[in-house]
N, CA, C and O atoms as CSV, one atom per row, in Angstrom:
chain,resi,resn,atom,element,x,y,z
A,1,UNK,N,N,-17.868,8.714,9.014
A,1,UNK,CA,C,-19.064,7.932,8.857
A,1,UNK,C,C,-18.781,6.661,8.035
A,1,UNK,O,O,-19.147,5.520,8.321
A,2,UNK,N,N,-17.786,7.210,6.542
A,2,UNK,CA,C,-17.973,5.957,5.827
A,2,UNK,C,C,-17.045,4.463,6.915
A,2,UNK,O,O,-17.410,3.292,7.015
A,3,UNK,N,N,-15.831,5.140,7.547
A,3,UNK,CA,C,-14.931,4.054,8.344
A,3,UNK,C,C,-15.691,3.635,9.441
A,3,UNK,O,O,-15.262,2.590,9.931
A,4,UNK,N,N,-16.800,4.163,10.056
A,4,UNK,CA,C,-17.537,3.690,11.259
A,4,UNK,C,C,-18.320,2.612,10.791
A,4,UNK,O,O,-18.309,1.553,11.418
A,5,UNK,N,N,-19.263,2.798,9.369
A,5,UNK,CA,C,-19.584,1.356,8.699
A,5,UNK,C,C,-18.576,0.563,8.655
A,5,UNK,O,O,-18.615,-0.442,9.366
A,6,UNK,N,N,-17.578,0.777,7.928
A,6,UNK,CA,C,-16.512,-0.460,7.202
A,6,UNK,C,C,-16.476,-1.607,8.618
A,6,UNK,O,O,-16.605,-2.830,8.667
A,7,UNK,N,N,-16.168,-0.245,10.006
A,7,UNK,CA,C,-15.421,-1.077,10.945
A,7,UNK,C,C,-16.519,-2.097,11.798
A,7,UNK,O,O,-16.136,-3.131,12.345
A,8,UNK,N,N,-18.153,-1.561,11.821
A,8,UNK,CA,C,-19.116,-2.036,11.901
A,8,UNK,C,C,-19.011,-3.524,10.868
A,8,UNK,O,O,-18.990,-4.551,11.545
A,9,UNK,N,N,-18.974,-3.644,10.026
A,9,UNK,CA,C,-19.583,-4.520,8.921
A,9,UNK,C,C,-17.725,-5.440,8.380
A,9,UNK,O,O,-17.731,-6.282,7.482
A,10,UNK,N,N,-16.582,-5.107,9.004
A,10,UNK,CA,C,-15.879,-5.416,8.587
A,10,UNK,C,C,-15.390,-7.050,8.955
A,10,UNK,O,O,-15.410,-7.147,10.182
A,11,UNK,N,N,-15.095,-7.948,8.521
A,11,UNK,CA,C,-14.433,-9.379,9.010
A,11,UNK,C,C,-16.355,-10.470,8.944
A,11,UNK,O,O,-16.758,-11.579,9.294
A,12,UNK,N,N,-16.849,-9.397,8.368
A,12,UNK,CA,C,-18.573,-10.486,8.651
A,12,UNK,C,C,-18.937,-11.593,7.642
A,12,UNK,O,O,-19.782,-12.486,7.699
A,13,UNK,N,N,-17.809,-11.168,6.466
A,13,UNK,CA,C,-17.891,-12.141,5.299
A,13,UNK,C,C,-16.780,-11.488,4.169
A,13,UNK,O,O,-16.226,-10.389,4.150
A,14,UNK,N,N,-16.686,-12.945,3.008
A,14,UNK,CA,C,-15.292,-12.286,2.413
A,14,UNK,C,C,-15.846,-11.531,1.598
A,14,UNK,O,O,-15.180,-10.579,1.191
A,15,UNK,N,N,-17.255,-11.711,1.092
A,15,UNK,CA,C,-17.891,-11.056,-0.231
A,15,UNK,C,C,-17.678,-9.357,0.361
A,15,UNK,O,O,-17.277,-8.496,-0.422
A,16,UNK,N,N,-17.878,-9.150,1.270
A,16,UNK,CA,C,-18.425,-8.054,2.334
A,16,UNK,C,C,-17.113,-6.802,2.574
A,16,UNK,O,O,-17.057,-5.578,2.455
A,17,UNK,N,N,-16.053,-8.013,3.013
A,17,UNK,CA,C,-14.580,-7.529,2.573
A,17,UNK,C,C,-14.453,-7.299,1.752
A,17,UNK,O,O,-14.024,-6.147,1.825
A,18,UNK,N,N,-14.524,-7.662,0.446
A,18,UNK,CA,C,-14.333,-6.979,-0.570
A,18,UNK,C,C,-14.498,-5.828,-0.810
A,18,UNK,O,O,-13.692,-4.897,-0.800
A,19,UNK,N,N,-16.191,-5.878,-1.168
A,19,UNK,CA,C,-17.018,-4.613,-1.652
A,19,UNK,C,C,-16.813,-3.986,-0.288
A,19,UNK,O,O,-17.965,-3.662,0.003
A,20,UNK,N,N,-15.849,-3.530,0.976
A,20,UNK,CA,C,-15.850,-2.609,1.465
A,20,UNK,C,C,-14.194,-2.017,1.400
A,20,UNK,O,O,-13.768,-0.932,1.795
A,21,UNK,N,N,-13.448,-3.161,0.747
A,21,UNK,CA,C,-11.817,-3.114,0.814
A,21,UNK,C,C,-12.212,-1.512,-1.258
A,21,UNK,O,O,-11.783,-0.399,-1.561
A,22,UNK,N,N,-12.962,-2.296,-1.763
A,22,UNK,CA,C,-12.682,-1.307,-3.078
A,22,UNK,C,C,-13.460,0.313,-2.489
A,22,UNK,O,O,-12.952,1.400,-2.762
A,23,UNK,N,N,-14.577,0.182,-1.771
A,23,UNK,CA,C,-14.858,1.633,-1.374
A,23,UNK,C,C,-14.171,2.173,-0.369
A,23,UNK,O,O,-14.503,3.313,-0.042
A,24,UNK,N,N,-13.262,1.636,0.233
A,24,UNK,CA,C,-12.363,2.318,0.686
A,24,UNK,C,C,-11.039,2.694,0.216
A,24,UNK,O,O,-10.251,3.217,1.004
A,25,UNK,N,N,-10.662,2.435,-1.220
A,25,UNK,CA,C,-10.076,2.821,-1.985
A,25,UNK,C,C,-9.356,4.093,-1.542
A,25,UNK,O,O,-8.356,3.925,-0.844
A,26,UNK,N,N,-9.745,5.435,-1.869
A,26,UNK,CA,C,-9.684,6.711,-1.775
A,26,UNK,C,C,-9.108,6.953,-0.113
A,26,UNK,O,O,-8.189,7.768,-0.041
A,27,UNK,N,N,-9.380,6.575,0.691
A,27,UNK,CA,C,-9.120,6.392,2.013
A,27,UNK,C,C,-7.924,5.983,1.989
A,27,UNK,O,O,-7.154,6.812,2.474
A,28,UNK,N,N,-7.333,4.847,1.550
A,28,UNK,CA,C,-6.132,3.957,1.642
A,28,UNK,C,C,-4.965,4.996,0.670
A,28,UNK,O,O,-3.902,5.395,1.145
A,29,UNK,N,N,-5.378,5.265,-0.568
A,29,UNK,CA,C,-4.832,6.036,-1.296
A,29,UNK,C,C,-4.349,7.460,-0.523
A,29,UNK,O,O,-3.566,8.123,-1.204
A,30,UNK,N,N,-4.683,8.014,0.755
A,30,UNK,CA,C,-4.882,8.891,1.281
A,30,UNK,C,C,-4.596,8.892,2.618
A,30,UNK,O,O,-4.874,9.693,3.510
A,31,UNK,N,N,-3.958,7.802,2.606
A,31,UNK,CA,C,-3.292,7.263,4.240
A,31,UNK,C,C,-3.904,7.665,5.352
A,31,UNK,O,O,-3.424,8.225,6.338
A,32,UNK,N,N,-5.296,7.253,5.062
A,32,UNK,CA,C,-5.945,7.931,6.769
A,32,UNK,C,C,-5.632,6.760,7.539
A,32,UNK,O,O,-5.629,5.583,7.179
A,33,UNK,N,N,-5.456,7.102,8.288
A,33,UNK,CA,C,-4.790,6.261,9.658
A,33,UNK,C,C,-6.129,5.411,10.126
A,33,UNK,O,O,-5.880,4.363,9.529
A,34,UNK,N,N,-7.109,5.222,10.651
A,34,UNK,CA,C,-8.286,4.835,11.261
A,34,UNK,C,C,-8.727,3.638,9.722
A,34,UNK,O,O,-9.204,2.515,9.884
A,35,UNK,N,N,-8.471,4.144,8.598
A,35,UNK,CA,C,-8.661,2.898,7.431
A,35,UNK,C,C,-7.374,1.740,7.034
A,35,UNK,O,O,-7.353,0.656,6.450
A,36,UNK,N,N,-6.463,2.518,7.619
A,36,UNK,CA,C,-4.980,1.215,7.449
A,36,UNK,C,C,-5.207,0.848,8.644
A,36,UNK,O,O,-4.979,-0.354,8.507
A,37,UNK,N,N,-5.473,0.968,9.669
A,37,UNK,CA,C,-5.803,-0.035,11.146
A,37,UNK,C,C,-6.941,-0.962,11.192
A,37,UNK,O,O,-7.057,-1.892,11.990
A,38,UNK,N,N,-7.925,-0.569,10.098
A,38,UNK,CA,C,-8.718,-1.276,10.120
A,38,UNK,C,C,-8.207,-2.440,8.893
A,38,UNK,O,O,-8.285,-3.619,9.236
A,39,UNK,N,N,-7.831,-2.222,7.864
A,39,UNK,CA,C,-7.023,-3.148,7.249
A,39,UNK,C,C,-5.724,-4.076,7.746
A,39,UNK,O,O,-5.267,-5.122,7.287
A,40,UNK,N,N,-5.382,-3.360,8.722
A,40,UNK,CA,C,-4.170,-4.545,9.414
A,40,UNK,C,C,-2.871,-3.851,9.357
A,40,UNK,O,O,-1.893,-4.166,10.035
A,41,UNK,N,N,-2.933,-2.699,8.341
A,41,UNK,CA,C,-1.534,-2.018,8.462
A,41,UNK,C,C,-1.054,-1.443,9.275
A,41,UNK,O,O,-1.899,-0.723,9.808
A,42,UNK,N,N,0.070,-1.324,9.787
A,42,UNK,CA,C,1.160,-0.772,10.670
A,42,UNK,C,C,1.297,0.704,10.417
A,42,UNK,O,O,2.177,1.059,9.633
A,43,UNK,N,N,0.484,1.658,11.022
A,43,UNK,CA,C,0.127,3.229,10.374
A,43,UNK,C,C,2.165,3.830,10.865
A,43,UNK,O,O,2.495,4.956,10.494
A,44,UNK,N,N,3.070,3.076,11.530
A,44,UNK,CA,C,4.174,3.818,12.146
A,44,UNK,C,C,5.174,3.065,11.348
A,44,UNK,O,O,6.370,3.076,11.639
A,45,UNK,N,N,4.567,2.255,10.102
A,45,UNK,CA,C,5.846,1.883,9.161
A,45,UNK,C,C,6.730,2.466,8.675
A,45,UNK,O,O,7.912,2.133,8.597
A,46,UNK,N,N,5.959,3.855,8.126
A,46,UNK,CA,C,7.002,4.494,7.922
A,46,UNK,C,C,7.936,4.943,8.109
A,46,UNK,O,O,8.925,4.901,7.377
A,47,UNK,N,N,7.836,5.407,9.011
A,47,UNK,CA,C,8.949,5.652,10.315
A,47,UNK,C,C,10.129,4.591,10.241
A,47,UNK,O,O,11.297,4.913,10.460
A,48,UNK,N,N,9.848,3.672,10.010
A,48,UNK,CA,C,10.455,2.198,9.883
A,48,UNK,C,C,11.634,2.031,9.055
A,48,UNK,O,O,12.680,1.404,9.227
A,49,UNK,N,N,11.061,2.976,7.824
A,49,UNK,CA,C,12.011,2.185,6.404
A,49,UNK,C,C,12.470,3.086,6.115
A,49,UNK,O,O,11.984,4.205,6.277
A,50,UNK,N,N,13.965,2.723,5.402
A,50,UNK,CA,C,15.310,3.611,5.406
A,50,UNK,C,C,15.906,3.280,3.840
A,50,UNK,O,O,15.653,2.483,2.937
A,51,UNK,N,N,16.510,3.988,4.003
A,51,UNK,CA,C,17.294,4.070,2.279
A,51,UNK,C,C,16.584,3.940,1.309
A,51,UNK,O,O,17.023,3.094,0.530
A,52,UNK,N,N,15.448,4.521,0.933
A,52,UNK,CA,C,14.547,3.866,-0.466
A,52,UNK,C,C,15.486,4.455,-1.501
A,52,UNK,O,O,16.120,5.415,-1.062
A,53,UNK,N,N,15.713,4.166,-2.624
A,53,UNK,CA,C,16.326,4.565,-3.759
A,53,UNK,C,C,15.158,4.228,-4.794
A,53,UNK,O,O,14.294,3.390,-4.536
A,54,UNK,N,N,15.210,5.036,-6.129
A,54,UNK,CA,C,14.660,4.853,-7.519
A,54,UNK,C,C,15.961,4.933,-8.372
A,54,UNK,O,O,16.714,5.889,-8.186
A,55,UNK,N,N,16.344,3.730,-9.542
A,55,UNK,CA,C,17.323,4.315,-10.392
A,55,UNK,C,C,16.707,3.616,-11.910
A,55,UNK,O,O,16.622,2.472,-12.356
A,56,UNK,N,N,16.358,4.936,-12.378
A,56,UNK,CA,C,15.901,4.402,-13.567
A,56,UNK,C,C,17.065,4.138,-14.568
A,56,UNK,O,O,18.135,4.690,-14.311
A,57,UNK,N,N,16.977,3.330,-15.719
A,57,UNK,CA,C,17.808,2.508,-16.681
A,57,UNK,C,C,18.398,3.589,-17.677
A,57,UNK,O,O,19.452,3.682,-18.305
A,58,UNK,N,N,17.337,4.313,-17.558
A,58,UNK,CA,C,17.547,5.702,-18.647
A,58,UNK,C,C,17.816,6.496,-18.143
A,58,UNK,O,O,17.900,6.291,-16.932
A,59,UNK,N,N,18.141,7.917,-18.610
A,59,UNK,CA,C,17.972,9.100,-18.169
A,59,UNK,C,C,16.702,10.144,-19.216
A,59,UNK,O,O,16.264,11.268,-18.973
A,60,UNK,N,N,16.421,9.258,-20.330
A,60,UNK,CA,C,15.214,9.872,-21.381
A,60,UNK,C,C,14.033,8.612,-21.601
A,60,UNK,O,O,14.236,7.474,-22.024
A,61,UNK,N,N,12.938,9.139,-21.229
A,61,UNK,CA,C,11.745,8.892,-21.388
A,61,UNK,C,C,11.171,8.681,-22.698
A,61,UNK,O,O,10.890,9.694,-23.337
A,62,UNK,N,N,10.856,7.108,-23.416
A,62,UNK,CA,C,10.159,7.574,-24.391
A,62,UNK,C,C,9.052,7.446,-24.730
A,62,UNK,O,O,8.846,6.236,-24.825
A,63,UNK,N,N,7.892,8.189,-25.062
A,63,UNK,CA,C,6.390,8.168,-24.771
A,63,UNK,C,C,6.150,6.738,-25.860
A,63,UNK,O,O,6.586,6.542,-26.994
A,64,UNK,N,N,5.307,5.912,-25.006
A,64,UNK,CA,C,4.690,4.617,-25.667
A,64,UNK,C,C,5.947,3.443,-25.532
A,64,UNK,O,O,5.540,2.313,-25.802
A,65,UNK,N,N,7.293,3.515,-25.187
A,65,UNK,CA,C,8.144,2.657,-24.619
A,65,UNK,C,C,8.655,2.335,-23.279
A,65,UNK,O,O,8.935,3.310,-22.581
A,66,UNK,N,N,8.775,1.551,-22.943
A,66,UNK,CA,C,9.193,0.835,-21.937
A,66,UNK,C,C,10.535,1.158,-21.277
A,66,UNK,O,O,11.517,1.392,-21.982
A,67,UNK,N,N,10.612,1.180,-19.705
A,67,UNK,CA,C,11.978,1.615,-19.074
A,67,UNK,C,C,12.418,0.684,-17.973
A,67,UNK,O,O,11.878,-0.362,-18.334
A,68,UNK,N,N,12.859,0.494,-17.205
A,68,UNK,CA,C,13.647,-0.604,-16.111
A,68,UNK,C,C,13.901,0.340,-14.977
A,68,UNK,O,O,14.824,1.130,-15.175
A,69,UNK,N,N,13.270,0.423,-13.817
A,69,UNK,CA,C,13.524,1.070,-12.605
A,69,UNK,C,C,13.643,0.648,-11.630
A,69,UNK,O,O,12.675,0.318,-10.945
A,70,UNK,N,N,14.912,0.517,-11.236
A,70,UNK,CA,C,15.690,-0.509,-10.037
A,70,UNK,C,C,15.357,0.103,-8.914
A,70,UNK,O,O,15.910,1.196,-8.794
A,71,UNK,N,N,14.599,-0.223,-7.980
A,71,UNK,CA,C,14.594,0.335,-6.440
A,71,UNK,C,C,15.388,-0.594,-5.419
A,71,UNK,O,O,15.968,-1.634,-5.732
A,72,UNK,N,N,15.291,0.115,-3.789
A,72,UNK,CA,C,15.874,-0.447,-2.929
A,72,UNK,C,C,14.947,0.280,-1.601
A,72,UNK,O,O,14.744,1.437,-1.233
A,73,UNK,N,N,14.579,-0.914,-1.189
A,73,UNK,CA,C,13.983,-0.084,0.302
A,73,UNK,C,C,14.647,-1.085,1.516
A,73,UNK,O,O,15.002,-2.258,1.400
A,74,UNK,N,N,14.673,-0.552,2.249
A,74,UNK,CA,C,15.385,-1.145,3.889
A,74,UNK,C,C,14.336,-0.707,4.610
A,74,UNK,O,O,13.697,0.343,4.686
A,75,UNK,N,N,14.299,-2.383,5.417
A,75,UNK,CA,C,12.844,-2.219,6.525
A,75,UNK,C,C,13.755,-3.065,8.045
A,75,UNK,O,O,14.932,-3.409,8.160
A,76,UNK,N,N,12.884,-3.137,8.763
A,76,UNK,CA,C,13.486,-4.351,9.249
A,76,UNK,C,C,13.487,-5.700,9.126
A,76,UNK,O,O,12.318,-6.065,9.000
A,77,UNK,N,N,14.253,-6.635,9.103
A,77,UNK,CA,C,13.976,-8.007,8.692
A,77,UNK,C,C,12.799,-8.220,9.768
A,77,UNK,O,O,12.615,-9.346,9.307
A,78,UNK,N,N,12.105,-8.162,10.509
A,78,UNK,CA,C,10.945,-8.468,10.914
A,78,UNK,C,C,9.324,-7.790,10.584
A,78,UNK,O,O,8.198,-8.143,10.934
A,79,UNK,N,N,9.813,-6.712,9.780
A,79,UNK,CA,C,8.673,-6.124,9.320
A,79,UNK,C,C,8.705,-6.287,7.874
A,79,UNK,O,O,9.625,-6.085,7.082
A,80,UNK,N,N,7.140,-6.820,7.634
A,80,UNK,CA,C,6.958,-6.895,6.175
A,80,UNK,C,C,6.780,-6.109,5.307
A,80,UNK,O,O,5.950,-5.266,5.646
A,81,UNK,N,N,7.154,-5.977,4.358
A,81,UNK,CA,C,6.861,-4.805,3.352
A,81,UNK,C,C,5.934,-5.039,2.174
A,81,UNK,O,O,6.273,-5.869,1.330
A,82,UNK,N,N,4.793,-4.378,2.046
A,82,UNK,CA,C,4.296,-4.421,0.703
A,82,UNK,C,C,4.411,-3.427,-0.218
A,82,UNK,O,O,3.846,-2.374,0.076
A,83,UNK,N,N,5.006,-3.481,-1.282
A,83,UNK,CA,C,5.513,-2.723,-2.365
A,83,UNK,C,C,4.092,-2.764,-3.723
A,83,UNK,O,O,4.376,-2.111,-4.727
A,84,UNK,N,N,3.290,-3.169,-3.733
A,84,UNK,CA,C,2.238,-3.444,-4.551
A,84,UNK,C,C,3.051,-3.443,-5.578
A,84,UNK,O,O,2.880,-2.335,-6.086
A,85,UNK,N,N,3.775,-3.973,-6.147
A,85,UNK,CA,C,3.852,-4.710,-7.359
A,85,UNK,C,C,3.930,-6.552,-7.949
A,85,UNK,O,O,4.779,-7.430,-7.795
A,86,UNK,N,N,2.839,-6.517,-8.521
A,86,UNK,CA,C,2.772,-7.639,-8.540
A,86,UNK,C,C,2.539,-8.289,-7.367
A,86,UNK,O,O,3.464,-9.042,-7.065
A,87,UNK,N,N,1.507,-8.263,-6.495
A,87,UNK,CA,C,1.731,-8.953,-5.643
A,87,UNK,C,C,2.506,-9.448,-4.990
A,87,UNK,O,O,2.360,-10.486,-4.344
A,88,UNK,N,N,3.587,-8.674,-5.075
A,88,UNK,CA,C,4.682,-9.403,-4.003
A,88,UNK,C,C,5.104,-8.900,-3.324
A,88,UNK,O,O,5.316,-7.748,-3.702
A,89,UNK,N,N,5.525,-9.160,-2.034
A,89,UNK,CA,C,6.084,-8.430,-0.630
A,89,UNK,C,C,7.324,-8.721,-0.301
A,89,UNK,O,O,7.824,-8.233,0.713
């Protein structure tokens, strides 16, 4: 019901996009397929991307300090990747 509105009411204005991009929050967080198509995402990316690595700086955690965690993901050079950090892809 809630994605049959979004997809009803979706592209009609940016204010509109918005307040329907944050209530669909929980949806996106939750990879339903029918809410990343309606956002523009590629639901078979995954499938896509190869070698992700995490290597953190440390091997000990210290509560209230700061750590350095080097990743690596492989996509194809024609598919874009968004990593949500910082805004950058």
């Amino acid at each position: 019901m809630v994605i049959a509105f979004a997809q009803q009411y979706w592209g009609q204005t940016k204010s509109g996009d918005w307040i329907l991009r944050r209530g669909l929050r929980t949806l996106f967080k939750h990879g339903n397929p029918d809410m990343l198509a309606l956002l523009g995402y590629d639901i078979t990316a995954a499938e896509k991307v190869t070698d992700v690595t995490l290597q953190p700086e440390s091997d000990v955690a210290v509560i209230g300090g700061l750590t350095t965690v080097t990743y690596t993901v492989r996509a194809p050079e024609t598919m874009p990747v968004y990593l949500g950090l910082n805004g950058s892809s």
